[in-house]
N, C-alpha and C positions, 0 to 999 in steps of 0.2 A: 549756719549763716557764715559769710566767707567774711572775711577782714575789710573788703572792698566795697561792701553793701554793709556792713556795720556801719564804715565809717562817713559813706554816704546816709545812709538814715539816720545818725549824730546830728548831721549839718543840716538834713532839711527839718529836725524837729525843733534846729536853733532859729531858721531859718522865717524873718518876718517880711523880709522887702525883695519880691520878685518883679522882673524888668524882662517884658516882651516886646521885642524891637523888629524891626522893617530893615532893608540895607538897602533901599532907592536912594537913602542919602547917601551912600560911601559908594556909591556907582561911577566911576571915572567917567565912561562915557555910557550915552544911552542905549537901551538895550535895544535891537533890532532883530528881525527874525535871522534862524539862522546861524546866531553870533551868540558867543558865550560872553556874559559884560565883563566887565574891567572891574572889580573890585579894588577899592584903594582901601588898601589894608593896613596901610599905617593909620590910617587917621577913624577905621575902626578899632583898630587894637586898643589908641587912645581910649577911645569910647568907653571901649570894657572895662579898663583899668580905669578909669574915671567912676564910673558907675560903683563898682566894686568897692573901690576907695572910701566913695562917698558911703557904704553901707547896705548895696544891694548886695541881698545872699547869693539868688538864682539869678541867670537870665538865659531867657529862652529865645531864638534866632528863628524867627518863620514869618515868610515871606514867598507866596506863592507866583509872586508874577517873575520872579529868576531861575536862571536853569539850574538842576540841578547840582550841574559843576560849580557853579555860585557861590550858592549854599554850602556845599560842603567843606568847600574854600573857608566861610565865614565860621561854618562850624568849626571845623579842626583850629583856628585860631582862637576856637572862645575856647574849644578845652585847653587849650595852651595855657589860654593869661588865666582860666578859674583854675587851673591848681596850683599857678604862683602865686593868685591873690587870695585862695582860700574861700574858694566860691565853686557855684555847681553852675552846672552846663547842663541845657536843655535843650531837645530839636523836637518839633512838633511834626504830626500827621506822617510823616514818612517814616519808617523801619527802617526801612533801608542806611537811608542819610543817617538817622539815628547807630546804628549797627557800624558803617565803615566808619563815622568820626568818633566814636568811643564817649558819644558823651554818659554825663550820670543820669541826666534825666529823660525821660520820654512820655511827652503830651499828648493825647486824642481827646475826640468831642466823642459822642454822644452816635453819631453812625460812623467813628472810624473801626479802627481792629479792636476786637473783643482784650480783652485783658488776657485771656489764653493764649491765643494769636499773639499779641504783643511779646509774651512769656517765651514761646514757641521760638520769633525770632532772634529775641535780643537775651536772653536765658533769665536768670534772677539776679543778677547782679545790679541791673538798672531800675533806677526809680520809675515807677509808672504812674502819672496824673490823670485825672480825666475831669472835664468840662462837665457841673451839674448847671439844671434850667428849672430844674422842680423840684420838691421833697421826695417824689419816690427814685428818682435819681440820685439824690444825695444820699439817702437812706440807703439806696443801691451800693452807693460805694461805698460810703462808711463801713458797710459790712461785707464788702469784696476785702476779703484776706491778700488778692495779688493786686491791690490799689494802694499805693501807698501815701498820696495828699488826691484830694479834690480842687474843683474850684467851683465857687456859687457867683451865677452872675449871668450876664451883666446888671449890675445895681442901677444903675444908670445909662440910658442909651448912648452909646458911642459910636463913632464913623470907623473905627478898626471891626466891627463887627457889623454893619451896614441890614436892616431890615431884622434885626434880632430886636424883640423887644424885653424893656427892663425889668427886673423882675422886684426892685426897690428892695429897702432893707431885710423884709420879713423872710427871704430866704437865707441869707448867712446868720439870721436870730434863731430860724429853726434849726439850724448847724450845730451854731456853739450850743444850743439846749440839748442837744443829741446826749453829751458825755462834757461836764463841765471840766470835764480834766484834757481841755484840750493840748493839745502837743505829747502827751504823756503816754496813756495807754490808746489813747482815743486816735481816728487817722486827722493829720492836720488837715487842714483847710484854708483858701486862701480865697478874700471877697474879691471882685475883679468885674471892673467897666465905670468907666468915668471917675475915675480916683485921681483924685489929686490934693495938693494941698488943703485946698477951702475944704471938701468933701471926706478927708480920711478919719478925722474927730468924730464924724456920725458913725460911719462905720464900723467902727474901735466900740463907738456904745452901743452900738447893735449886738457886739459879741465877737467880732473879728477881729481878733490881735495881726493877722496874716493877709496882706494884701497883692494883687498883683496891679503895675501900674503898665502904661504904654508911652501917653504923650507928655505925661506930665514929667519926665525924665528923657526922653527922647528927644523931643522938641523944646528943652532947656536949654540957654545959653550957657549955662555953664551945669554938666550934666551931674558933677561931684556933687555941687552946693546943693542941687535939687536932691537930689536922694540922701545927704546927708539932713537936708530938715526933714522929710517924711521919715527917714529913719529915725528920727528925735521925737515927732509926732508919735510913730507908734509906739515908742520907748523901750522897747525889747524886752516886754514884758509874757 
């Protein structure tokens, strides 16, 4: 194992508050055909180093309605501030994007690239996630050796995932019963869809120490304070 994936798989098994974000809000101006948008990237950079601050581990940057030059924009800046803030960096569904911005992590669902494929592109160094919906899914990953966290969800229906339906507590219950030594030997796992404040107390006693959130830090007024109580909520236990 090289020093570079060591020290990435340290951090995501420390790792309890992950933050999946949209950049329609840091869009200078509107996107039109044709035109690559204007990312204002001072006032994401904020963002990140806020989030971070407050106690998110990961965040992950996917946002399918901008061009790809966009995104990688936004990408190359989240690896910037997570290796000064001491946080990991995610790019979803694309290899690609993932592969030129260097980040550490890299998300698919359920029909993107096989975990081979993924392996294939981006070699082993990078973390690979993938989106579970069911038990023989989870079960799937859990015992995929080139997976290295999951996600069980949505718990609760959410408009970031639009016509997905919830799959309630009793999927991240059948998770952590998998191997009660989660984060250790066992592959981590992170509950995810409709999480927020009032909602992450159930979750926690469902068996999810690891959450992933969107709005509930996204669409914060102030995004430190918000991820600093959910990160007090989960406890870092």
């Amino acid at each position: 194992m090289s020093a570079t994936r060591a020290a990435r798989l340290e951090r995501l098994r420390s790792a309890h508050l992950y933050l999946c974000c949209d950049l329609q809000r840091f869009l200078a101006t509107d996107p039109r055909q044709d035109t690559v948008e204007q990312l204002d990237t001072d006032r994401l950079e904020l963002f990140f180093r806020s989030a971070f601050r407050g106690g998110v581990d990961i965040i992950q940057v996917r946002d399918k309605k901008v061009s790809v030059r966009t995104e990688l924009e936004a990408l190359r800046l989240l690896v910037r501030v997570a290796e000064q803030e001491g946080g990991l960096s995610a790019a979803n569904d694309r290899a690609d994007a993932a592969l030129l911005s260097r980040v550490d992590v890299f998300h698919v669902g359920q029909t993107d690239l096989t975990t081979q494929q993924a392996r294939t592109v981006l070699g082993d160094d990078v973390l690979l996630g993938r989106s579970c919906h069911t038990r023989s899914q989870v079960v799937a990953a859990s015992e995929d050796p080139g997976t290295d966290y999951y996600c069980t969800g949505p718990v609760w229906e959410t408009p970031t995932k639009p016509g997905r339906p919830a799959v309630g507590l009793d999927l991240p219950a059948f998770a952590a019963d998998l191997d009660p030594v989660c984060g250790t030997s066992s592959t981590p796992f992170f509950a995810i869809g409709g999480i927020d404040e009032e909602t992450v107390s159930q979750v926690k006693a469902a068996g999810a120490g690891r959450v992933v959130v969107v709005r509930a830090i996204a669409d914060a007024a102030n995004p430190e304070n918000a991820a600093r109580r959910l990160a007090d909520a989960l406890g870092g236990e």
